[in-house]
C-alpha positions, 0 to 999 in steps of 0.5 A: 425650820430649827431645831426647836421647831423640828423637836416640836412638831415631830418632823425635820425641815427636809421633811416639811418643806414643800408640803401643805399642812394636811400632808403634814398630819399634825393637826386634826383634819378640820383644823389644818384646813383652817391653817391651810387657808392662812397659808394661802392668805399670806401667800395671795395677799403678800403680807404677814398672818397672825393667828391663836389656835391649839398646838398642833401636839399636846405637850406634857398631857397638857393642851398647849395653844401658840400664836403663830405668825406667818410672815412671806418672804419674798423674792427681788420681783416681789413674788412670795418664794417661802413663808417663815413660821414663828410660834410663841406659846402663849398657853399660860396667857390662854389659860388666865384669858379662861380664868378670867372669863369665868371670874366674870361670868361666876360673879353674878350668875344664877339665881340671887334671893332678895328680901321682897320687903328691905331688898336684902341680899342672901348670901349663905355662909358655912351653911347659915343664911346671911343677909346683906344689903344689896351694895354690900352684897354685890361689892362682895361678889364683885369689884363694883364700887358704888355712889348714892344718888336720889332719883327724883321720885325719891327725893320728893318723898323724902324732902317733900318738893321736886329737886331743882335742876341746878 
């Protein structure tokens, strides 16, 4: 382990090495048994194991999460000897991830009133109703572009005869 890793989980590399990740306790139980496991994957199959999960310490008060990478090395008969360790911190992207799913899930979610005669849209703006058509409305709330079309009901009672199907 190096000294960043040593500073960051709290443990020297004399003090780790041999040691399952339970018996490290720096994580909560259920998690280290999930890290754990991963170990043991990497050590049976041989091959690396990448992973995202919460850093086994807050830092800063801040809940951090690492992708950590679990690579085998191995010896000259091809026997897994130890398994290297890396972890980059990728909470800043964590935290883009979270702010995009809730962009998308607050774009259109909740109730929506529409005008049951022209299909307009409230959208309430500095406590006065505003009403939008539906495409205006929606284009607002989202990055929804839209394209006019007749459906062919539409176009019949519009032109008064069946589109062609050129």
């Amino acid at each position: 382990m190096n000294q960043l890793a040593e500073g960051f989980l709290g443990q020297r590399d004399a003090d780790v090495f041999g040691k399952t990740v339970e018996e490290l306790a720096i994580y909560p139980p259920a998690q280290a048994q999930r890290v754990q496991r991963r170990f043991e994957e990497c050590i049976r199959r041989g091959e690396q194991v990448r992973f995202e999960d919460p850093a086994p310490i807050d830092l800063e008060s801040e809940r951090r999460w690492i992708q950590a990478t679990m690579t085998p090395i191995l010896d000259a008969t091809g026997i897994v000897v130890r398994v290297m360790v890396t972890f980059v911190d990728v909470s800043d992207w964590k935290r883009a991830e979270e702010a995009l799913s809730d962009a998308l899930t607050k774009v259109l979610s909740g109730f929506v009133t529409i005008c049951a005669a022209c299909k307009k849209v409230r959208h309430d703006r500095h406590d006065r109703p505003n009403w939008l058509p539906v495409e205006e409305y929606v284009t607002k709330q989202s990055d929804v572009k839209f394209s006019h079309a007749m459906c062919p009901e539409c176009f019949t009672a519009w032109n008064g005869e069946a589109p062609t199907e050129d």
